[in-house]
C-alpha positions as CSV (number, residue, x, y, z in Angstrom):
1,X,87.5,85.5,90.8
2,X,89.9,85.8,93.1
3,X,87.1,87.6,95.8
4,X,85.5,84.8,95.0
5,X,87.8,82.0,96.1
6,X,88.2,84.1,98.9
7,X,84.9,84.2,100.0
8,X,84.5,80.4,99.3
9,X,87.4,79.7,101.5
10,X,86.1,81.6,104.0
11,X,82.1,79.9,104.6
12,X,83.8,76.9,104.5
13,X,85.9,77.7,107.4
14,X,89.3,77.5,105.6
15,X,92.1,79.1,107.4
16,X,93.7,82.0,105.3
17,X,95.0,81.4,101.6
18,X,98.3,82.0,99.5
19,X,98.1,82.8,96.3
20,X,98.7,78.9,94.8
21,X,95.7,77.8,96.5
22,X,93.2,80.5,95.3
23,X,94.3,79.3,91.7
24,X,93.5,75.8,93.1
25,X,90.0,76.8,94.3
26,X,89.4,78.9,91.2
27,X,90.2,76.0,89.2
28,X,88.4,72.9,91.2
29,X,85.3,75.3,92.1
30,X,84.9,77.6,89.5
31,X,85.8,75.5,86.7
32,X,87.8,78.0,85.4
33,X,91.8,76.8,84.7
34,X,93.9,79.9,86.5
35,X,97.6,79.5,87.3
36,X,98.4,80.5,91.1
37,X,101.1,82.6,89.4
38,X,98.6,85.1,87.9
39,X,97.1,84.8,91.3
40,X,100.6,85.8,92.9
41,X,101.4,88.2,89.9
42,X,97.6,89.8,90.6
43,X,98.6,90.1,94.7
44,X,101.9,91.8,93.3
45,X,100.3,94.4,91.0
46,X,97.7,94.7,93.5
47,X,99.8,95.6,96.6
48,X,100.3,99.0,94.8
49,X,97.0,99.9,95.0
50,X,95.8,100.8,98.1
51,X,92.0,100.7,96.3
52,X,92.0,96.9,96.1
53,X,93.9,96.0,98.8
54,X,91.0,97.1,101.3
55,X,89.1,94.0,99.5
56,X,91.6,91.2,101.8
57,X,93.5,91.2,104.9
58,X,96.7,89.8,104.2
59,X,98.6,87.9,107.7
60,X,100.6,86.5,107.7
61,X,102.6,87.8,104.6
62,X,100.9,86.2,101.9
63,X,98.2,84.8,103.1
64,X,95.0,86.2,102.0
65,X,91.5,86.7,103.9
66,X,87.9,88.3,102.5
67,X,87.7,91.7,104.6
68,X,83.9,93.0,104.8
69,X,84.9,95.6,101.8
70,X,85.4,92.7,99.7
71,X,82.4,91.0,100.7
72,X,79.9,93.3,99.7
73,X,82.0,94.0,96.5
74,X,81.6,90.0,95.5
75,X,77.9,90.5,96.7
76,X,77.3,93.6,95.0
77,X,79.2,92.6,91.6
78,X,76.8,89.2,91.6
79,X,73.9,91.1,92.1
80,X,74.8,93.0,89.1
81,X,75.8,90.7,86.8
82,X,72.0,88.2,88.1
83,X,70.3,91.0,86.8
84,X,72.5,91.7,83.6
85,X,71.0,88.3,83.1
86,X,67.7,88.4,84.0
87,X,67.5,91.3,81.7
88,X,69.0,89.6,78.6
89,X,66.7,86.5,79.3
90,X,63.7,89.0,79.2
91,X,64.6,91.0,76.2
92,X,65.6,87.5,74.2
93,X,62.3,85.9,75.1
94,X,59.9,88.5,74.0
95,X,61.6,87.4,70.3
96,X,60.0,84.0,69.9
């Protein structure tokens, strides 16, 4: 989600985020309720992993931007989970 709010922030030309308004565009455009302080709590916990920080750029401190790395993760995990879904359509409808 978070990638995501990213990525939306980003093709609309948004400058970068904190934390409390990726929960805000998680909420509004992903219809999804998520407090900004999981989203800061998330940043937090993340930090200590250098494995998920490649997916942002944080500057200045706190403020969150899509790197490339987390692009193609968001693209790749979409990918994934369109054809999860085309699958499950196709096994479901061969049941009528």
């Amino acid at each position: 989600r978070v990638l995501w709010a990213l990525e939306l922030a980003s093709r609309a030309g948004l400058p970068p985020q904190r934390a409390r308004h990726i929960g805000m565009l998680i909420s509004s455009y992903g219809q999804e309720a998520v407090a900004s302080q999981n989203v800061a709590q998330f940043f937090r916990s993340a930090r200590r992993s250098e494995s998920y920080s490649r997916f942002w750029h944080e500057d200045p401190d706190y403020y969150f931007t899509i790197t490339p790395v987390g692009r193609d993760q968001l693209m790749s995990a979409m990918h994934g989970d369109s054809a999860k879904l085309r699958a499950k359509r196709s096994s479901s409808s061969g049941h009528d």
